[in-house]
Residue frames as qw, qx, qy, qz and C-alpha x, y, z in Angstrom:
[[0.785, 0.487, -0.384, -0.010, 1.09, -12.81, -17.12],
 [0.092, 0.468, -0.785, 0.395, 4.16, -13.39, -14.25],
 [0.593, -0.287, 0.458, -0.598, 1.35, -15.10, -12.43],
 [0.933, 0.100, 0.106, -0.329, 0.68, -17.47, -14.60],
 [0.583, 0.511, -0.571, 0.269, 4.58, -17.90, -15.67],
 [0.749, -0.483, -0.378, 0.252, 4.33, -19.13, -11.75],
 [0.333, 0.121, -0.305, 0.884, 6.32, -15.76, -10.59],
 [0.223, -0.802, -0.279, -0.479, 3.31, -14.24, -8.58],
 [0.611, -0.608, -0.222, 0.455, 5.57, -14.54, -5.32],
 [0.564, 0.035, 0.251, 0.786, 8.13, -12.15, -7.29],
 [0.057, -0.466, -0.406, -0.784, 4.86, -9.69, -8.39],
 [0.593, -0.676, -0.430, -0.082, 3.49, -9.76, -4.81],
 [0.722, -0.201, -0.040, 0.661, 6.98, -8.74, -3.53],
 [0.471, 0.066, 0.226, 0.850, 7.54, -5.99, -5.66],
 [0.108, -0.646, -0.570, -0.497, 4.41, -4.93, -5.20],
 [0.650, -0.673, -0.331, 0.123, 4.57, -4.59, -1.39],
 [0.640, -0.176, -0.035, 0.747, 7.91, -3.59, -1.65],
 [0.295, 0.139, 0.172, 0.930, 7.12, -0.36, -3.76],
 [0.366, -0.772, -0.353, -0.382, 3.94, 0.63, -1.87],
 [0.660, -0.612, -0.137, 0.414, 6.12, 0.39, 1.39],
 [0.428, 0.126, 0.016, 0.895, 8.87, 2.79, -0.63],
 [0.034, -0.573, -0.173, -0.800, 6.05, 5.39, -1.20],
 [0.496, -0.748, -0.379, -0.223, 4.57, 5.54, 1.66],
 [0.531, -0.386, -0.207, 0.726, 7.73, 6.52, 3.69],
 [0.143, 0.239, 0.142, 0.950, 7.77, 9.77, 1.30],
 [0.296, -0.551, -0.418, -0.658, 4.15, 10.26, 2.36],
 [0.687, -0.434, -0.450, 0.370, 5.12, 9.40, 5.89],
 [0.370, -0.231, -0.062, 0.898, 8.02, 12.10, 6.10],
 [0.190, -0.586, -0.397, -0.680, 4.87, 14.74, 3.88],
 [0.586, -0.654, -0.417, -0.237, 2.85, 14.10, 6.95],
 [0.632, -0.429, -0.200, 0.614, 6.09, 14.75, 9.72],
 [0.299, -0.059, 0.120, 0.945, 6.89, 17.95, 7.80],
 [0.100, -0.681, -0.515, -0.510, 3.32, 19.32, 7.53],
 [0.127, -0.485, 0.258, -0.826, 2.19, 21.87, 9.92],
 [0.058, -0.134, -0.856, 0.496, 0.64, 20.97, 13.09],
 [0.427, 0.336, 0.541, -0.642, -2.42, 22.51, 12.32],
 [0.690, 0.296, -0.174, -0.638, -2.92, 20.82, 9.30],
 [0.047, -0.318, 0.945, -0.066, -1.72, 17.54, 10.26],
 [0.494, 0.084, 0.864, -0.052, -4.84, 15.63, 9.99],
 [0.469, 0.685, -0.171, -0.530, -6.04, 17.76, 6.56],
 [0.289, 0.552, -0.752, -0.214, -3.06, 15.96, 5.21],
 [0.291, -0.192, 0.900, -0.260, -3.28, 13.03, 6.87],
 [0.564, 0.471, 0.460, -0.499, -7.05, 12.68, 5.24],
 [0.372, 0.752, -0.315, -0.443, -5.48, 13.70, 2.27],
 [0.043, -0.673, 0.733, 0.094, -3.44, 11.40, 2.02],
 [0.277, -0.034, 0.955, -0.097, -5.26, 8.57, 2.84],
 [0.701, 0.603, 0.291, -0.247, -8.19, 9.25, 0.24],
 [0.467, 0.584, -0.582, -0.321, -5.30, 9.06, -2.26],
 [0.268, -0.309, 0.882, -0.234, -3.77, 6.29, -0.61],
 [0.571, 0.282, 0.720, -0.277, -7.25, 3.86, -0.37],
 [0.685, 0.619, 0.167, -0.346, -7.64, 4.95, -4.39],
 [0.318, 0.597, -0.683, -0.275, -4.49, 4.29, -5.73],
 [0.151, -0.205, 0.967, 0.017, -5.10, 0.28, -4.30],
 [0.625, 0.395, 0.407, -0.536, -8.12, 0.28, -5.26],
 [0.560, 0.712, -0.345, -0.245, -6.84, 1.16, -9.06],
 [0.050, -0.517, 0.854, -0.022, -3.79, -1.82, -7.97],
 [0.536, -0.008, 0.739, -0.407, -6.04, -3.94, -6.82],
 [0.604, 0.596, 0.176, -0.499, -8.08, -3.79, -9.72],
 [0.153, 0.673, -0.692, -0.211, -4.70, -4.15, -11.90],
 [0.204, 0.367, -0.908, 0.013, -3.70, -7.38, -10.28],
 [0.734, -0.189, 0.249, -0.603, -7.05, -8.86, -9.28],
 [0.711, 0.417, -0.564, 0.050, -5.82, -12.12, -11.33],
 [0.355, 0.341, -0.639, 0.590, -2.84, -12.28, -9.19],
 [0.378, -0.230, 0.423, -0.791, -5.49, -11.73, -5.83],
 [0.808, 0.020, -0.066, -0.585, -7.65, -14.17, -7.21],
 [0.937, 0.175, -0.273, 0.133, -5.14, -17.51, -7.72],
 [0.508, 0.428, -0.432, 0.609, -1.70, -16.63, -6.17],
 [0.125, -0.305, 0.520, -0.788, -2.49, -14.82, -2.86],
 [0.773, -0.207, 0.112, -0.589, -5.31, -16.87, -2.33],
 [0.917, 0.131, -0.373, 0.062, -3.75, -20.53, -3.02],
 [0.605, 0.002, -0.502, 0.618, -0.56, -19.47, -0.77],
 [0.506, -0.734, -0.402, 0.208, -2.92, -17.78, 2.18],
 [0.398, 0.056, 0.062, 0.914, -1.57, -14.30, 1.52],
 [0.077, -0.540, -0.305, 0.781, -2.78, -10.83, 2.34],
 [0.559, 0.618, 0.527, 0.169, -4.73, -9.62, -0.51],
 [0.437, 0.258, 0.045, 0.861, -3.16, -6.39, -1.97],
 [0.174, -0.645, -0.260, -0.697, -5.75, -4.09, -1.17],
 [0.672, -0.736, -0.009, -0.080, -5.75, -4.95, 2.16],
 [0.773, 0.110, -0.002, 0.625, -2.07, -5.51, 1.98],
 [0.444, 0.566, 0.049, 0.693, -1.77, -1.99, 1.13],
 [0.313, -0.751, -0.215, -0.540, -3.70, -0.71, 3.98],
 [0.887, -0.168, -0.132, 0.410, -1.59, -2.67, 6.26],
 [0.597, 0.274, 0.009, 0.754, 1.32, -0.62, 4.99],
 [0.031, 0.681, 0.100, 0.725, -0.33, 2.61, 5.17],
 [0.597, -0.764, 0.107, -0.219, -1.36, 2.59, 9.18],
 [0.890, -0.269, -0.075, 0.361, 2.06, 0.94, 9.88],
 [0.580, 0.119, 0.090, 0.801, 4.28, 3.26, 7.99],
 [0.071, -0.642, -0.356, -0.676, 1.96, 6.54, 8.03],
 [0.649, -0.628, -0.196, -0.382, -0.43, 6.55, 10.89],
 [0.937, -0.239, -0.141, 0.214, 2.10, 4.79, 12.79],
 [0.472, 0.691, -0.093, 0.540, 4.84, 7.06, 12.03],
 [0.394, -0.680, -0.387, 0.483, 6.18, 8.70, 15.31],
 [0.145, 0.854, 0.048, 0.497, 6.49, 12.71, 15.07],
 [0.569, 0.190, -0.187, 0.778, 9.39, 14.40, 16.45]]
């Protein structure tokens, strides 16, 4: 519905904005795990991770389909994955 009220920049935003929050928490999970289970988790993580955009994706497919395509945007699902090797994988350990 926000898409079509012409607010899909505003629902793309907020979208990005509150995958990028969680993933720090799942960032700092993965710094505070043990070294030998650091890529358990890490695995873990990212089969939740790749299903929860999957279930987004799915959500706002609408919003993927007109909005992010008309203004040459990152789709969400890839969006998300983006997020996850930048803020995750990417993460430095202490």
């Amino acid at each position: 519905n926000l898409v079509l009220h012409k607010y899909g920049e505003l629902l793309y935003n907020g979208v990005q904005g509150v995958v990028a929050d969680h993933l720090k928490s799942v960032a700092q999970c993965c710094v505070d795990c043990p070294d030998d289970r650091l890529l358990e988790e890490l695995k873990r993580q990212w089969d939740d991770h790749k299903t929860t955009m999957v279930m987004i994706r799915d959500i706002l497919m609408y919003m993927d389909r007109n909005f992010v395509s008309q203004y040459k945007k990152v789709p969400v699902y890839e969006m998300g994955l983006i997020i996850f090797r930048e803020s995750v994988s990417g993460h430095a350990r202490d």
